[in-house]
C-alpha positions as CSV (number, residue, x, y, z in Angstrom):
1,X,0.0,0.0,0.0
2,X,1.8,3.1,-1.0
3,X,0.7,7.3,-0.8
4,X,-1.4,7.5,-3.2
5,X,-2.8,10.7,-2.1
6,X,-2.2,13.3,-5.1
7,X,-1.0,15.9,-2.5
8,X,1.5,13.4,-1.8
9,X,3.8,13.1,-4.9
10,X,5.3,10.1,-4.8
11,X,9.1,9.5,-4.7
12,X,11.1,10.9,-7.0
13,X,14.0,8.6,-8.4
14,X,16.8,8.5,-8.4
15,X,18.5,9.0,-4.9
16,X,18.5,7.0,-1.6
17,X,15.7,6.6,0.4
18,X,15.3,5.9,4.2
19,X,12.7,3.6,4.9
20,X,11.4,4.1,8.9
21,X,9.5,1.2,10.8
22,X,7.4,3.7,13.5
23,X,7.7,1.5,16.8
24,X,6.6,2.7,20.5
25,X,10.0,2.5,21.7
26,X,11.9,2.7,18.9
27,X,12.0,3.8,14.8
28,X,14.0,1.2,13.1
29,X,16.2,3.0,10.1
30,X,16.9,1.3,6.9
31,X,18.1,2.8,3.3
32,X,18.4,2.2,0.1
33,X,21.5,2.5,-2.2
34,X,21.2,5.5,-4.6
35,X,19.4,3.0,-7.6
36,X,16.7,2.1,-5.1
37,X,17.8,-1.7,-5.8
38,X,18.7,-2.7,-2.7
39,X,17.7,-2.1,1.3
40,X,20.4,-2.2,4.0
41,X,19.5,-1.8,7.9
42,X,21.1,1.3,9.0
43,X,19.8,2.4,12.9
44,X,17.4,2.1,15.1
45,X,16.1,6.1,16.7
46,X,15.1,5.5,20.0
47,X,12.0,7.1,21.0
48,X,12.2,10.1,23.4
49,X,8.7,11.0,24.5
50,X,9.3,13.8,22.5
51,X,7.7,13.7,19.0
52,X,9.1,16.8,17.6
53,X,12.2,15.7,18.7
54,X,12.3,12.2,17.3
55,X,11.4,13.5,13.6
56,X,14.6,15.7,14.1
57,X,16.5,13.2,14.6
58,X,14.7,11.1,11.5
59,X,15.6,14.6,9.4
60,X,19.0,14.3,10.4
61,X,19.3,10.9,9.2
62,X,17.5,11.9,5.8
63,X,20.3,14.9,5.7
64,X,22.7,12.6,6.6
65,X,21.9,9.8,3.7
66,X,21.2,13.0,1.2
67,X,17.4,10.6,0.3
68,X,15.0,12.0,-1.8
69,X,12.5,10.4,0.3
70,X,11.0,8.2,3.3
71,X,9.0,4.8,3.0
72,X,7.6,4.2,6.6
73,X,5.5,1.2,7.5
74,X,2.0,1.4,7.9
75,X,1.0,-2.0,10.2
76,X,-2.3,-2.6,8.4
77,X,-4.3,-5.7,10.0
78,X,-4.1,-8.8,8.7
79,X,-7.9,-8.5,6.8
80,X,-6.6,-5.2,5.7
81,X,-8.2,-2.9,8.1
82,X,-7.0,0.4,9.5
83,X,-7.2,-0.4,12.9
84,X,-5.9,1.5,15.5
85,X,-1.8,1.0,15.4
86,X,-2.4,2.0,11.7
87,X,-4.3,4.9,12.2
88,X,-1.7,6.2,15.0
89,X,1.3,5.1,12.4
90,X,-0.9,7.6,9.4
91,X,-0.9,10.2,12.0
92,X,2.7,10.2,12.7
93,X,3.2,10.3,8.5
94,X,1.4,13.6,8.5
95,X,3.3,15.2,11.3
96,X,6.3,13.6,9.3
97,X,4.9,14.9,6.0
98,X,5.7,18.6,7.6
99,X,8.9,17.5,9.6
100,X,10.4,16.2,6.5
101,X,12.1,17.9,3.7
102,X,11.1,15.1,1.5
103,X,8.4,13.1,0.1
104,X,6.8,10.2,2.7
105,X,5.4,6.9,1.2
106,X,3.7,4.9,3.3
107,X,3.6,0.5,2.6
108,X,2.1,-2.4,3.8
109,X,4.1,-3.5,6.7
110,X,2.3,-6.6,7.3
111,X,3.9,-9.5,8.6
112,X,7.9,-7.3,8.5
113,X,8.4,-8.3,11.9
114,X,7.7,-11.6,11.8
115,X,9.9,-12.0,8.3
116,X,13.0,-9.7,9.9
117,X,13.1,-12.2,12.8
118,X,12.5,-15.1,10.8
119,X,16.0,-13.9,9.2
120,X,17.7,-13.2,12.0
121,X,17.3,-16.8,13.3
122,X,18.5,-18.2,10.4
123,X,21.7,-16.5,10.7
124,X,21.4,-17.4,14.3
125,X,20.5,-14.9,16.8
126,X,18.2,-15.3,19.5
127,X,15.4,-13.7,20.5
128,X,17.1,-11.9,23.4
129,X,19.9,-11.2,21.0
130,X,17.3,-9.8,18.4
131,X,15.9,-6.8,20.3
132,X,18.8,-4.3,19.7
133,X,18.3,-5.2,15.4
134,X,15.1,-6.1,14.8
135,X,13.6,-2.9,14.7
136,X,16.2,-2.1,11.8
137,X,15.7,-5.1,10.4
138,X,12.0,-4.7,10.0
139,X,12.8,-1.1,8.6
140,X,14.7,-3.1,5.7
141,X,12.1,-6.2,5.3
142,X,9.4,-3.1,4.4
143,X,11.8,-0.5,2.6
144,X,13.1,-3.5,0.3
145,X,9.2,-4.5,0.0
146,X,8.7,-1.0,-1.1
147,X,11.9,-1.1,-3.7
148,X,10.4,-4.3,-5.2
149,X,6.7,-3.5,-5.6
150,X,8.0,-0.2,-7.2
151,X,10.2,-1.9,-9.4
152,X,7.4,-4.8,-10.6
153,X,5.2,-1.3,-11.4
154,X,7.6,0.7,-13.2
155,X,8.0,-3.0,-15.3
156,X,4.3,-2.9,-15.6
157,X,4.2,0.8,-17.3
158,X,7.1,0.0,-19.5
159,X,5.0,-3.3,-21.0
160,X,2.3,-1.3,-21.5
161,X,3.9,2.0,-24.0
């Protein structure tokens, strides 16, 4: 599910983009290589109790990278709902939307957890040794979800000229 929302350009290309994964506690930070091909984990933000604050610190990471936008999660329910962690995540993209000097897509984050730590125990980490990654890990599971349903519509378009 990406912004579709006409006041909401989408992304331009080409560039890096950071892809966010809006915990309680903590904003896991992935980003893209400047092709948008591939995700790679970069941080985790830990959550202040200051809002304002928190998307400072996400537009010093978007600074940082130089992106040209941000992809962050949007934890639709499994029947594909907005239900209440949804609707508080779509909040947060509109404060973002004016925090941000750049362009914020949301996607369907279903299930990112659950795939990040299915990958970390394949390469053998714990649950306890999860926590300090998983957030990030999430962030890349839904920004590389993001890179490859753009990329399968951009193919789409091209088939069809």
């Amino acid at each position: 599910m990406s912004s579709a929302n006409p006041s909401h350009p989408p992304i331009a290309a080409p560039g890096r983009v950071v892809g966010i994964d809006l915990g309680s506690r903590r904003i896991g930070v992935a980003v893209t290589d400047s092709a948008q091909l591939v995700a790679t984990a970069a941080s985790v933000v830990r959550r202040s109790g200051n809002r304002v604050a928190d998307h400072r610190a996400l537009a010093q990471l978007v600074a940082d990278y130089e992106a040209v936008g941000v992809v962050a999660g949007l934890p639709v329910s499994l029947s594909g709902h907005i239900g209440p962690a949804a609707a508080a995540a779509l909040d947060e993209v509109e404060e973002l939307r004016g925090a941000l000097p750049v362009e914020v897509e949301t996607v369907d984050e279903r299930l990112t957890t659950q795939a990040a730590a299915r990958g970390l125990r394949a390469v053998g980490r714990r649950a306890r040794q999860q926590r300090p990654v998983i957030d990030q890990a999430a962030a890349t599971v839904l920004l590389q979800t993001w890179v490859e349903r753009r990329r399968q519509a951009a193919g789409t378009t091209r088939g069809r000229q």
